[in-house]
C-alpha positions as CSV (number, residue, x, y, z in Angstrom):
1,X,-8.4,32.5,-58.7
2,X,-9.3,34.5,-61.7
3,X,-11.9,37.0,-60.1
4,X,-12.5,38.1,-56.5
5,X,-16.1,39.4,-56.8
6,X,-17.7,42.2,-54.6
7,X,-20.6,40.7,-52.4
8,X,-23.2,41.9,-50.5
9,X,-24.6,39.3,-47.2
10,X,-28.7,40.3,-46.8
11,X,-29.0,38.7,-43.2
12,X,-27.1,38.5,-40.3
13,X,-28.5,35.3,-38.5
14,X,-26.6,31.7,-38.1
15,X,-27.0,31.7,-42.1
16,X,-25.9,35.3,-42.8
17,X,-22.5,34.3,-40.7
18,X,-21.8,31.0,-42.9
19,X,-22.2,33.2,-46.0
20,X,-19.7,35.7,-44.8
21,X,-17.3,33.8,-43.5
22,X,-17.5,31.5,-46.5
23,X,-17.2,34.2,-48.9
24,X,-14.3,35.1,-47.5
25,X,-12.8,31.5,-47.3
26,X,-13.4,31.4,-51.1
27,X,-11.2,34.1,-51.2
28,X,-13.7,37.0,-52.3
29,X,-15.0,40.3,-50.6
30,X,-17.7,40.7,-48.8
31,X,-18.7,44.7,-48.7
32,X,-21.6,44.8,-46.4
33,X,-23.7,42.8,-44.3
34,X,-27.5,44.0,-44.3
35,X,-30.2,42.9,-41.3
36,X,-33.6,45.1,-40.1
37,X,-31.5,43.9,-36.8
38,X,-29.0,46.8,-37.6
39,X,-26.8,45.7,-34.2
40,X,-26.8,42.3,-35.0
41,X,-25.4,43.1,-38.6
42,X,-23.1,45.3,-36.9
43,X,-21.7,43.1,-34.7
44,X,-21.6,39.9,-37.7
45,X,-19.3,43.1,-39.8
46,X,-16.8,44.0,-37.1
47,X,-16.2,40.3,-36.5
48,X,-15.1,40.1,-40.2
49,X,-14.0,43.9,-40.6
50,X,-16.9,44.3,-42.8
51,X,-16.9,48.2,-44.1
52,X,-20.4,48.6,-44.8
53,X,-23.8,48.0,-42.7
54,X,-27.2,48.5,-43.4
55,X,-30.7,48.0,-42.2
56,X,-32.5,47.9,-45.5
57,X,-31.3,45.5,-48.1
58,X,-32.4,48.1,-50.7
59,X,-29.2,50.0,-49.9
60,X,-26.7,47.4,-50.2
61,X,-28.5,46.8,-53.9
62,X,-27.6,50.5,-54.8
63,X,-24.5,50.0,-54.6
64,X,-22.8,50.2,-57.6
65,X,-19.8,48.1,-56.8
66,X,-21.8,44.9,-56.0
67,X,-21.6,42.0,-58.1
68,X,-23.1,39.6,-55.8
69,X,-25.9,39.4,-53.8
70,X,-25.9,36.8,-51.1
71,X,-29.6,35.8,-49.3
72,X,-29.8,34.7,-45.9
73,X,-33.1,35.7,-45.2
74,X,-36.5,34.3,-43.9
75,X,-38.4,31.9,-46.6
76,X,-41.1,34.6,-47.4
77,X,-38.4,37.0,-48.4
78,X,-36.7,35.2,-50.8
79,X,-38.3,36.1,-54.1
80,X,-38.6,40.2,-53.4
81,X,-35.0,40.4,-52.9
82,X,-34.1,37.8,-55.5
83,X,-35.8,39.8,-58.3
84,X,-34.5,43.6,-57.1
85,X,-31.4,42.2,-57.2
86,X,-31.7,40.3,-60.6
87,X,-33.5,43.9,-61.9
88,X,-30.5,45.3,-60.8
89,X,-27.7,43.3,-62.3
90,X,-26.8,41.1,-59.4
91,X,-25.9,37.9,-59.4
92,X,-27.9,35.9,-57.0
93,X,-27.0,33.1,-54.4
94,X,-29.6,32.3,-52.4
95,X,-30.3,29.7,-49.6
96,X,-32.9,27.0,-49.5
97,X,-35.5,26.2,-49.6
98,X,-36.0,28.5,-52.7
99,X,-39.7,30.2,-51.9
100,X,-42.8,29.8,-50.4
101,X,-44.4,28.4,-53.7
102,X,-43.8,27.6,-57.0
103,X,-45.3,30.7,-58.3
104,X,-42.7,32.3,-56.3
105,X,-39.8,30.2,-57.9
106,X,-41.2,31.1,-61.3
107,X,-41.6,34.5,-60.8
108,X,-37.3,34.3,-59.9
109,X,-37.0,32.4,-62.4
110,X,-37.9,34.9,-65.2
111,X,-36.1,38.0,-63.0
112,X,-33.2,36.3,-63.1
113,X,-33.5,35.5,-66.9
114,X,-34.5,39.0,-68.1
115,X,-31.6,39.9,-66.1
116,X,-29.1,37.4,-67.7
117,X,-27.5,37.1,-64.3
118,X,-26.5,34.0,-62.6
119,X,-28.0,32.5,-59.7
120,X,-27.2,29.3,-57.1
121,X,-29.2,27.8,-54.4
122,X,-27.7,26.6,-51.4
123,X,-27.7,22.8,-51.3
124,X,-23.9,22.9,-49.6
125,X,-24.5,19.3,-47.6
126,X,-25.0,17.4,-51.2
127,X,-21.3,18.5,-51.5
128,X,-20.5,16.6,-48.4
129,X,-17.4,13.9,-49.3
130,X,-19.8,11.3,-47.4
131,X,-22.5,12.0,-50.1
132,X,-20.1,11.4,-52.7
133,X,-18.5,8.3,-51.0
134,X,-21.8,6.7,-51.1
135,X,-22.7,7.7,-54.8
136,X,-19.7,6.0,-55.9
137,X,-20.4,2.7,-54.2
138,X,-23.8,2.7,-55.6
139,X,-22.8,3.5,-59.4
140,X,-20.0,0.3,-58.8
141,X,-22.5,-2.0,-57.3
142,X,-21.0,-2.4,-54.0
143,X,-24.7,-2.8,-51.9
144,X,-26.7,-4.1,-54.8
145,X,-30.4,-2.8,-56.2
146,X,-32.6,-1.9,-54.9
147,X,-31.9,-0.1,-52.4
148,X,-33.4,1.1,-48.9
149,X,-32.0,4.8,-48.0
150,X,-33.4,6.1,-44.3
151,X,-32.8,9.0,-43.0
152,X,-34.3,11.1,-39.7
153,X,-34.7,14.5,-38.4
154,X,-35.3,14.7,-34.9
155,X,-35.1,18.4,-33.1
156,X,-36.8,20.1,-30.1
157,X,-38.7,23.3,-31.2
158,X,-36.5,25.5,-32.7
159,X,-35.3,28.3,-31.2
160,X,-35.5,30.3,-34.7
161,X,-39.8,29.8,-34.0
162,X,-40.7,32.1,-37.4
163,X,-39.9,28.3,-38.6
164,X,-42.4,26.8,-37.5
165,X,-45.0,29.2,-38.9
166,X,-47.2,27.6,-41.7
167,X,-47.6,30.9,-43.7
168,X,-43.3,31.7,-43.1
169,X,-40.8,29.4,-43.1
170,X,-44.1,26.3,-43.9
171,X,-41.8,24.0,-40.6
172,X,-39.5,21.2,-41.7
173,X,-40.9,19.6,-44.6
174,X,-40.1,22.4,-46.6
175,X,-36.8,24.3,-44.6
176,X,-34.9,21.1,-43.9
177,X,-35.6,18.0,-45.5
178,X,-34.6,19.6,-49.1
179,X,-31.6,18.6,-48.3
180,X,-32.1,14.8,-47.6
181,X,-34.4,14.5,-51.0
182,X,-31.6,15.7,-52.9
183,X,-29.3,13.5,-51.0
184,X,-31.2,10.4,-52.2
185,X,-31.5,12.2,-55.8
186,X,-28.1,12.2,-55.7
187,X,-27.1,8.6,-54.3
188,X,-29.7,7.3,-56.2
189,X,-29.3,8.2,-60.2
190,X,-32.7,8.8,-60.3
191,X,-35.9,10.4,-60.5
192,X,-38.4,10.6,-57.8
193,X,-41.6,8.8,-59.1
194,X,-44.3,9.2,-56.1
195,X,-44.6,9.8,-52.4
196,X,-46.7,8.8,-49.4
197,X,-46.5,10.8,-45.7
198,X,-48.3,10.9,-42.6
199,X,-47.6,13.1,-39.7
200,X,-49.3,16.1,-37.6
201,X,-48.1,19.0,-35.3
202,X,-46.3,17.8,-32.2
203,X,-45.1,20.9,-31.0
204,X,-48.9,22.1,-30.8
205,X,-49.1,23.8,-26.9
206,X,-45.4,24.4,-26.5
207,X,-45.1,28.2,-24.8
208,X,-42.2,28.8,-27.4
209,X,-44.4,29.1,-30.3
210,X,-48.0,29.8,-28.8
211,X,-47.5,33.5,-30.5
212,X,-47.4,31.7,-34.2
213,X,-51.2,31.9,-35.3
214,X,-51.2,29.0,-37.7
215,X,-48.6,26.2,-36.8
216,X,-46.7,24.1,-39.5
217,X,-47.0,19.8,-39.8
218,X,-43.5,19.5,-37.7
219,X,-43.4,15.6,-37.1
220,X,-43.9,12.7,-39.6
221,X,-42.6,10.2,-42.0
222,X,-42.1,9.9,-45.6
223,X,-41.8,7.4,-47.7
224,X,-40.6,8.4,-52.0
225,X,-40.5,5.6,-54.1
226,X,-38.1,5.9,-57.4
227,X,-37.9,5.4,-60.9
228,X,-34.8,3.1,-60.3
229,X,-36.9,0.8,-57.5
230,X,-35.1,1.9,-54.6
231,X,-37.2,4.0,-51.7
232,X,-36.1,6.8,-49.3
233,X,-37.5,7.1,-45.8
234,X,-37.7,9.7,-43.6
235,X,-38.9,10.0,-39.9
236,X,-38.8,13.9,-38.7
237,X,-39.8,16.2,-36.1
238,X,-39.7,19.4,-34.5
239,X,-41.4,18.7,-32.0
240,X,-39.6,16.8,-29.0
241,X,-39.7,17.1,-25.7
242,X,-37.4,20.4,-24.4
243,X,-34.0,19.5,-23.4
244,X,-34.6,15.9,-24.4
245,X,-31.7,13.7,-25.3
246,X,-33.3,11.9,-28.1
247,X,-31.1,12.3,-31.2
248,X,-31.0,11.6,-34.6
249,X,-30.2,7.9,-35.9
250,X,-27.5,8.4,-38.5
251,X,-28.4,7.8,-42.5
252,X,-28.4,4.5,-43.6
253,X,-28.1,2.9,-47.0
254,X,-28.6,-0.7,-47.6
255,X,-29.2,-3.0,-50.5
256,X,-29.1,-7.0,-50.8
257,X,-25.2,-7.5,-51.0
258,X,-24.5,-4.5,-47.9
259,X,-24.9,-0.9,-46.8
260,X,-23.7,1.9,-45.0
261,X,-24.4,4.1,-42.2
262,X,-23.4,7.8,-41.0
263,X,-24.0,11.3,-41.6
264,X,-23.3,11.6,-44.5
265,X,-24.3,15.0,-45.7
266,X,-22.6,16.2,-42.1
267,X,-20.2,18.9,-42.1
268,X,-18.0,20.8,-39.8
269,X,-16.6,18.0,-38.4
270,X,-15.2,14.4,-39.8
271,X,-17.6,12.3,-40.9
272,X,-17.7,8.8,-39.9
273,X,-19.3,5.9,-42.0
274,X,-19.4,2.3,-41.1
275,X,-19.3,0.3,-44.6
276,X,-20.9,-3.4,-44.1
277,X,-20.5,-5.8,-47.1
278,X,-21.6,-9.2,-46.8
279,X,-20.3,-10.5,-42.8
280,X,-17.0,-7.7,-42.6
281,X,-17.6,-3.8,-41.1
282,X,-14.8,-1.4,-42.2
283,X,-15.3,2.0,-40.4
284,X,-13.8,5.1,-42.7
285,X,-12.9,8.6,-41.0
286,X,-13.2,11.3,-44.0
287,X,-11.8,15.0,-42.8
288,X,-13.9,18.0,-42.2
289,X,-14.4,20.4,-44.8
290,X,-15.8,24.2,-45.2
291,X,-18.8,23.6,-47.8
292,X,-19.8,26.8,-47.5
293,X,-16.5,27.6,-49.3
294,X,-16.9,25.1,-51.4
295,X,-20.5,26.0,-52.6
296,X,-19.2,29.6,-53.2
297,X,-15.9,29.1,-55.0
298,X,-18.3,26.5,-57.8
299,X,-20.4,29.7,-57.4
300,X,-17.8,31.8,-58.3
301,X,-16.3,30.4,-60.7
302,X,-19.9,29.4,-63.0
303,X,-19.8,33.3,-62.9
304,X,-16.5,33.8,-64.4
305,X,-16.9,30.5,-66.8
306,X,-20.7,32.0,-68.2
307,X,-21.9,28.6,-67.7
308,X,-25.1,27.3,-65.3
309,X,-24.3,27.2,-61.3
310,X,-23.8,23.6,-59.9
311,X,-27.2,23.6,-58.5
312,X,-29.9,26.4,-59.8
313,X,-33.5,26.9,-60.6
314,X,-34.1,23.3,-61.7
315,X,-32.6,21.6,-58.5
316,X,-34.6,24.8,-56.4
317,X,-37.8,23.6,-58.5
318,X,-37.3,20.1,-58.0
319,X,-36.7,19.7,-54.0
320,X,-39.6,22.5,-53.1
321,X,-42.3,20.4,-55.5
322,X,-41.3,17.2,-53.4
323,X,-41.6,19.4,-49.8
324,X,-44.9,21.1,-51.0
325,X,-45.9,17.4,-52.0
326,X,-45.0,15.5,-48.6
327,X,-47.6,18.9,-46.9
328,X,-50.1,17.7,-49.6
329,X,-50.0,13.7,-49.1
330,X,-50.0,14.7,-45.3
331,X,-53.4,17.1,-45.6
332,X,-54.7,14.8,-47.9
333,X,-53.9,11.6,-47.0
334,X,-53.3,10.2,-50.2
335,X,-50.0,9.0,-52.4
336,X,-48.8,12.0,-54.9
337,X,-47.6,11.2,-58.1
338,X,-44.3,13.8,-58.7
């Protein structure tokens, strides 16, 4: 590697853990871990013999050392740390989805810019070898055009329940599904043309988030049709029944000459797709990978190249116009042209 780069972690949640332990996987330093919950950002350091803590992500920016700032933070913080960190020099990685609006993303946009930094969002499960597997059956023909892609997300409430807050984290339209558009983006070769949904609140009268004011759309389906001809579909919810053992149906892809089915954007363990062509089933084990690692080190080395992260502004852009839009067709009831 030609340069270990000096990072700074802003949040110490489930997501502030992956980026500190992946940093450090891609073989880089990570110099301090900032949270407002100082002892849970305490406790995420000591387990990786981070030297620095803070409470205020203000203080990690001063440091002078820093070269990267990594954001694990709440939707609604996104922008304000992304552009005092671009004002300051940093390099930005941040998760998804990128902001609350568009205006947001813009005004990042332009920080970042001004700044002549780079900056990567984190769409880690499109790097999944099961995205890729698929990809390449596609571009050789294997299922035929056009094709069907379906994919569900089906949770209880979420524990995290700032999530489900329409004015925070907007529910799972625009936190989660990101990454399935961009999945069929991906597969697919092609742009998204238009977009119908329906759906409503499910979790509406559940104890766990009778605090949030004004509830996010947590259940529904969507339907994107594409330039190519092919559709993605998508049946989600947060809003199942507590404890229930309902789960998930894995992705499946399927055309007129076969298909496939699995997670294929899973990660952390092996992913398993069954691959059905004509009347034969072949079922294909690929290993587990660390694509938090992965995203980092392509990170990395975009810095040390001075040439555009993997996936930026543009892809950011493109996957929070499509969640904003699915919100819009549900309010509205009405197709949305993209």
């Amino acid at each position: 590697m030609a340069n270990r780069y000096r990072v700074a972690v802003i949040g110490a949640g489930d997501m502030g853990g992956n980026h500190v332990r992946g940093w450090i996987a891609a073989g880089h330093h990570v110099v301090s871990v900032t949270d407002t919950d100082f002892p849970r950002a305490q406790t995420l350091a000591n387990r990786y013999h981070v030297p620095n803590v803070y409470d205020d992500y203000r203080a990690a920016l001063e440091d002078p050392s820093v070269e990267i700032v990594s954001v694990c933070l709440p939707l609604a913080f996104h922008a304000r740390v992304t552009i005092d960190a671009a004002h300051r020099g940093k390099h930005v990685f941040c998760e998804k989805p990128l902001a609350r609006s568009l205006e947001d993303g813009r005004r990042m946009e332009e920080a970042v810019q001004r700044a002549g930094v780079k900056f990567g969002i984190g769409f880690q499960r499109n790097l999944a070898q099961g995205v890729e597997r698929v990809k390449q059956w596609v571009a050789e023909g294997t299922f035929g055009r056009p094709l069907v892609f379906s994919s569900d997300l089906l949770q209880e409430v979420r524990p995290k329940v700032s999530m489900h807050d329409r004015n925070g984290n907007k529910g799972p339209f625009v936190d989660a599904c990101c990454h399935y558009f961009y999945m069929w983006n991906t597969v697919f070769q092609s742009k998204p043309k238009r977009l119908f949904a329906s759906g409503g609140i499910l979790g509406k009268g559940r104890p766990e988030i009778a605090r949030i004011p004004e509830l996010a759309i947590d259940t529904g389906v969507v339907t994107v049709e594409y330039e190519s001809g092919d559709i993605g579909t998508m049946t989600v919810s947060w809003g199942l029944a507590k404890h229930t053992r309902l789960r998930s149906r894995p992705d499946r892809i399927f055309g007129p000459c076969g298909g496939a089915e699995g997670m294929f954007n899973h990660f952390g363990s092996d992913i398993h797709i069954d691959l059905f062509i004509g009347d034969t089933k072949e079922s294909l084990v690929l290993g587990k990978e660390d694509l938090f690692e992965k995203q980092f080190r392509l990170f990395a080395d975009a810095i040390t190249d001075n040439r555009p992260a993997p996936n930026g502004f543009e892809a950011g852009k493109q996957m929070l116009a499509m969640s904003l839009a699915v919100l819009e067709s549900i309010e509205m009831g009405k197709v949305i042209d993209l």
